[in-house]
C-alpha positions in Angstrom: 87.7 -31.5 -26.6 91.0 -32.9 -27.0 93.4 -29.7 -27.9 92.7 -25.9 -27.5 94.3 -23.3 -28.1 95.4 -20.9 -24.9 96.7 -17.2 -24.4 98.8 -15.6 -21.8 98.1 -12.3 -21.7 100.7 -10.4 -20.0 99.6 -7.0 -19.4 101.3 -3.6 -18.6 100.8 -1.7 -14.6 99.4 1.5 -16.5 97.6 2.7 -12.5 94.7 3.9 -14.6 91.8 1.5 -15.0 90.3 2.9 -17.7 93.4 2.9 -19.9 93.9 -0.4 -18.4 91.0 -2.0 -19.6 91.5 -0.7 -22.7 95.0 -2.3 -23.6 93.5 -5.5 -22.1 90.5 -5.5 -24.9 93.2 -5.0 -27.7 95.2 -8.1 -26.3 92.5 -10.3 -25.9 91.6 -9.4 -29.5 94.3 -9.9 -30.6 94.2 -13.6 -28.6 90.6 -14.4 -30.4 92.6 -13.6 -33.8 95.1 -15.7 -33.2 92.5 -18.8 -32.2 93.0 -18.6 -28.7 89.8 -20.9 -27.0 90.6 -19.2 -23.5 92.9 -16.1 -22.4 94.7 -15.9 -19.0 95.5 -12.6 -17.9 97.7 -12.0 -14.8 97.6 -11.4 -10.8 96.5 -7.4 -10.2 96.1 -6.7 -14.1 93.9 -4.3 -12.7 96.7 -2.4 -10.1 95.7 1.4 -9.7 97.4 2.9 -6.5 98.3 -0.2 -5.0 96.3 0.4 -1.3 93.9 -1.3 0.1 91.5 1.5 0.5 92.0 2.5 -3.6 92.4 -1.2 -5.5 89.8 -3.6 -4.1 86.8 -4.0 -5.9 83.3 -5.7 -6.0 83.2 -9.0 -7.8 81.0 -7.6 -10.5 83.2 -4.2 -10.3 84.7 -2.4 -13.4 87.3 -4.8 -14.3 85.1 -8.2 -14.2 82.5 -6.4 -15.8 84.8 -5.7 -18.6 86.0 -9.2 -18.5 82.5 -10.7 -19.2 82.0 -7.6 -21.8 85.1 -9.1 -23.9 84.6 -13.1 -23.1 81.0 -12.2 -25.2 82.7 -10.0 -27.6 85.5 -12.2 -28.5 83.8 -15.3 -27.9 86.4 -16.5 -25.9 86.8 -17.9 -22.4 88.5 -15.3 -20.1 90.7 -16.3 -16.7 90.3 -12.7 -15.1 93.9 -13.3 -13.8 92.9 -12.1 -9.8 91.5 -9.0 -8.5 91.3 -7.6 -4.9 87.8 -8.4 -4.5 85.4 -6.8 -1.7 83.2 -9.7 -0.1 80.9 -7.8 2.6 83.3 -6.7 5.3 86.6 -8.6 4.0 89.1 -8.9 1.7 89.7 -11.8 -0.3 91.5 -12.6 -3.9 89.7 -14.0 -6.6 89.9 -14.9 -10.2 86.7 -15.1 -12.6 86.6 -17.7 -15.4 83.9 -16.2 -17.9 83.2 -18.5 -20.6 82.6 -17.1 -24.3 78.9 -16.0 -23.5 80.6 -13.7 -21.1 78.4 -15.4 -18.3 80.5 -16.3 -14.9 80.6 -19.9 -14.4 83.5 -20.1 -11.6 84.9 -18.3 -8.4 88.8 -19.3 -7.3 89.8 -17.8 -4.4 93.6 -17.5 -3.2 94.6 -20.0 -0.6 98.1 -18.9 0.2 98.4 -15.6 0.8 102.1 -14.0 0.4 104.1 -11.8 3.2 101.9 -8.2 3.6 98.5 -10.0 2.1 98.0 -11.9 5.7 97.3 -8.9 7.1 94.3 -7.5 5.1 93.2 -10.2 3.3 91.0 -13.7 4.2 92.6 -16.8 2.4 90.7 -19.2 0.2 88.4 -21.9 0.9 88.1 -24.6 -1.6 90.7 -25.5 -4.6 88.0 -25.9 -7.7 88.4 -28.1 -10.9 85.9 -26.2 -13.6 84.6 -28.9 -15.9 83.9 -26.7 -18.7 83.8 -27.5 -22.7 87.3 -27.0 -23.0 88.3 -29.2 -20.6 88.7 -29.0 -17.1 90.9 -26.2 -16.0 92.5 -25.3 -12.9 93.3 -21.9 -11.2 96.3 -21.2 -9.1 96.8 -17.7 -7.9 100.5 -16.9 -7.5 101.8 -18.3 -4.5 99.5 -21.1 -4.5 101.6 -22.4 -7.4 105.0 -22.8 -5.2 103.6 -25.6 -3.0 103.6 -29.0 -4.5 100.2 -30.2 -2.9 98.2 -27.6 -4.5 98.3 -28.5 -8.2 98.9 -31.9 -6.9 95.2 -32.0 -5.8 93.9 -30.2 -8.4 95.1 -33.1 -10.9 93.8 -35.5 -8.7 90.4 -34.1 -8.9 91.0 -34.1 -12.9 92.0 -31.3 -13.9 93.9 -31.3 -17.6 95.8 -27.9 -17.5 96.8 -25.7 -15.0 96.3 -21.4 -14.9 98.3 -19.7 -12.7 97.7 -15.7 -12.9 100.8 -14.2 -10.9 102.1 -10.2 -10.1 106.1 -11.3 -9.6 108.7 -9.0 -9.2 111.7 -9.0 -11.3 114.1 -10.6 -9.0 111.7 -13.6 -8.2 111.7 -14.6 -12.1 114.0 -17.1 -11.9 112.5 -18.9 -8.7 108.9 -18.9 -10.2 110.2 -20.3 -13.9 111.7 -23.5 -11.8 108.5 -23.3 -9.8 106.3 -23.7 -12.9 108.2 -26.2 -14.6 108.4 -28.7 -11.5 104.8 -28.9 -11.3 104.3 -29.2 -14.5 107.0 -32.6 -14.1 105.5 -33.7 -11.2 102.0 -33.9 -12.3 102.5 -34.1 -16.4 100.0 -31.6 -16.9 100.3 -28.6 -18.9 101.0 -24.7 -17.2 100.2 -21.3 -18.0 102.1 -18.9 -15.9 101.2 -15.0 -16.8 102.7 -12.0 -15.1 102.8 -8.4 -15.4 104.8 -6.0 -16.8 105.5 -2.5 -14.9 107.3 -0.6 -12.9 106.6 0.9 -9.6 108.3 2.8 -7.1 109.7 0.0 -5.4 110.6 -2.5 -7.4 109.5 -3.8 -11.3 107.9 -6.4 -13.4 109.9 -8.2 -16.0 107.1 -10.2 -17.8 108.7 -13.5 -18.8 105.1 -15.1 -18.4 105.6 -19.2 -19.5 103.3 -21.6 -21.0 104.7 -25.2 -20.4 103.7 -28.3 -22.5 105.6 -31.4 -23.4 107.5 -32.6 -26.5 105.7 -35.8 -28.7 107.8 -38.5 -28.7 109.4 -38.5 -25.6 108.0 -40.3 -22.7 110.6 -41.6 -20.2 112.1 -38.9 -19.5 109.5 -36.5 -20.4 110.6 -33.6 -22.4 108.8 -29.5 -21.9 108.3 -27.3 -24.4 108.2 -23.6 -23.4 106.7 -21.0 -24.6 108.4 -17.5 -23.3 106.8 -14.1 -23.1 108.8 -11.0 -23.9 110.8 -9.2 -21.3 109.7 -5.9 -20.0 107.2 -5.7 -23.0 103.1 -6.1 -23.0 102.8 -9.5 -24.9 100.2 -12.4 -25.8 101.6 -15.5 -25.9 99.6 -18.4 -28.1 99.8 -22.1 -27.6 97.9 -25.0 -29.1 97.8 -28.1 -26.0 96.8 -31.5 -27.0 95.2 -33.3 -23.8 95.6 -36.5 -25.2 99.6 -36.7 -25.2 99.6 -35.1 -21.6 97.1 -37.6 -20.4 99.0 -40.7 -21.9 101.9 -39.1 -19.5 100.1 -39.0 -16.4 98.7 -41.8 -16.7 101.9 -43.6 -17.0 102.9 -41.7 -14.1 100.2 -41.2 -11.6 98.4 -44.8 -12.6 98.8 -45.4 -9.1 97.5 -43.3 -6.5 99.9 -43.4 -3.2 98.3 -43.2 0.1 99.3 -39.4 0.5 97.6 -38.9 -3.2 94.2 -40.0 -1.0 94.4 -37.8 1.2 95.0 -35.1 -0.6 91.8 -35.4 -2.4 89.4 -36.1 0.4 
């Protein structure tokens, strides 16, 4: 498949599953009525109390199971943003990709786990390229965007477009936007960036979720075009993504594999 169609689904904290899950189905309808091939939902969609005794789940707890409820309903591929999973005595973070059967056809696992998630929670083992019908995606969970290698390998293993399900606070918008859109420079490949909307005791979620593409006609430099979702507001955001363009790109500019660019993929 040479284009698709992709939603960012940027969901609202409402610390009730139930309801949760509920305002999640209505987005991602409204995604499969809009054409969306695939929806992305953010980092802790599925936020209740916010402890570690109340929020982790099993992987085929309520929220996945409602993910591969809607991927068969919708008939659409569903990015399950990334869920505190239980995995027999640890903690890890994962995120589902259910294709449009609603069957699970791929695990990620967060690598780089951010400030208070060191202590509860077992980082990631391998960084995954799913070679699905659609193309071949690839999952970053929040912080594992914000180092260069990261998506770096995963476009070296192939991958056309890049999903990266995060839970950023307000103030760390700005850093994340210039996060997004360097690595979508670097490695000419397209980015999906979804966050949540909410606020907490502590501190809130602005949205702002960004799905990055480039302009036709412009090669050297390479130009974006952005897609912005709404500020402080529940919203889906729609984009069509041609592979072919952003493959003419990289090419042009990753022809040539550099000796770091081999070891990164061993």
């Amino acid at each position: 498949m040479e284009e698709i169609t992709i939603a960012a689904i940027q969901s609202k904290i409402y610390n009730d599953k139930e309801i949760t899950i509920k305002k999640i189905g209505e987005q991602l309808k409204k995604a499969s009525d809009l054409g969306a091939d695939i929806a992305c939902l953010p980092e802790r969609w599925n936020y209740f109390d916010g402890t570690v005794k109340n929020d982790p789940e099993e992987l085929n707890g309520i929220s996945n199971k409602a993910l591969s409820n809607f991927a068969r309903e919708f008939g659409i591929y569903i990015i399950g943003g990334a869920i505190w999973q239980r995995s027999g005595n640890i903690l890890v973070i994962t995120s589902s990709l259910f294709n449009s059967k609603g069957e699970r056809i791929g695990i990620q696992q967060k690598q780089h786990l951010y400030l208070f998630e060191k202590k509860y929670f077992q980082p990631g083992g391998e960084l995954k390229v799913f070679d699905t019908k659609l193309g071949k995606l690839g999952i970053l969970i929040c912080f594992d965007m914000t180092f260069p290698e990261t998506p770096r390998k995963l476009v070296l293993k192939g991958a056309d477009i890049l999903f990266s399900p995060v839970m950023i606070r307000s103030d760390g918008v700005e850093n994340w936007h210039i996060y997004l859109k360097a690595r979508a420079l670097e490695n000419r490949v397209p980015v999906l960036g979804v966050n949540v909307v909410g606020k907490l005791p502590d501190r809130g979620y602005s949205g702002e979720s960004l799905i990055i593409d480039f302009k036709k006609g412009y090669i050297t430099p390479s130009k974006l075009e952005i897609v912005t979702g709404k500020k402080n507001e529940q919203d889906v955001l729609i984009k069509k993504i041609n592979y072919t363009y952003s493959r003419k790109l990289r090419k042009k500019r990753l022809g040539q594999r550099t000796e770091f660019d081999n070891y990164l993929i061993v």
